[in-house]
N, C-alpha and C positions, 0 to 999 in steps of 0.2 A: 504494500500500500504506500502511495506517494503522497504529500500531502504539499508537497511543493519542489519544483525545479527547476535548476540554475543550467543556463544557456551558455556556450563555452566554444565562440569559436578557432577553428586551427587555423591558424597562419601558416601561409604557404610563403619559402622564402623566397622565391624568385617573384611573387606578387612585393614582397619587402621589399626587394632590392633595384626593382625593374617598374613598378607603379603596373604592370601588365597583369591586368583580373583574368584570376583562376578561377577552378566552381570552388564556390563553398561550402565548408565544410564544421558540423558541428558536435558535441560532446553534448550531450543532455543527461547531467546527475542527478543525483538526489542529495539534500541536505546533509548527507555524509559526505560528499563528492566521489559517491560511486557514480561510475558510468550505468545509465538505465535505458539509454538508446544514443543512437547514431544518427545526424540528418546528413545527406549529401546532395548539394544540389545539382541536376540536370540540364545542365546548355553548352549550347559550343560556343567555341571562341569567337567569332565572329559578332555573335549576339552579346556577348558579356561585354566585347570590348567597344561596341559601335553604340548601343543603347545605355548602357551604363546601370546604375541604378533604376530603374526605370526598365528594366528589359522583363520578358517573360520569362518563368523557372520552372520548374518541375521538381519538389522537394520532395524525398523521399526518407523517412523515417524507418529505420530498422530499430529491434531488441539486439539483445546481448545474440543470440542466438541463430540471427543472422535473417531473422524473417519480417519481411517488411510487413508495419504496424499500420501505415496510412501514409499518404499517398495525396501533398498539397499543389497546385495546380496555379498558378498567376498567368494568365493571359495578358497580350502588350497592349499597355492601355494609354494613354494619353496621363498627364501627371499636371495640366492646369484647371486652375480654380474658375477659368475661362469655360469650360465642355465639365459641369458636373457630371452630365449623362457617360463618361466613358474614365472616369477617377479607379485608380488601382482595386482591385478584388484579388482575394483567393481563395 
């Protein structure tokens, strides 16, 4: 039982040393700072590097045991306050 969880992203050193976005990658523990699952995100280069923050992902969550839990989704949306109608989701 989890009652609360801290987010823990890895740094990739060639994204350090180079400014050039890699997928991300994260540690999701538990208040002991056991690992309880894995996210890794889903896109290619192309899109991470041309869209930026703002681009479409595919996060996927696995357990300790290798089985993905769920399975988050962002389609590329427009990101001004200008077009409410099309503002980030996942």
């Amino acid at each position: 039982q989890i009652d609360q969880i801290l987010i823990h992203q890895q740094m990739e050193l060639l994204e350090i040393l180079t400014g050039f976005e890699t997928q991300n990658k994260y540690e999701i523990k538990n208040t002991l700072g056991q690992r309880v699952y894995f996210a890794a995100e889903d896109t290619d280069c192309c899109t991470r590097n041309c869209c930026g923050p703002s681009r479409p992902f595919t996060l996927r969550i696995i357990d300790n045991l290798g089985h993905e839990v769920i399975t988050l989704q962002r389609p590329l949306r427009c990101s001004s306050c200008c077009f409410p109608c099309c503002l980030q989701e996942v």
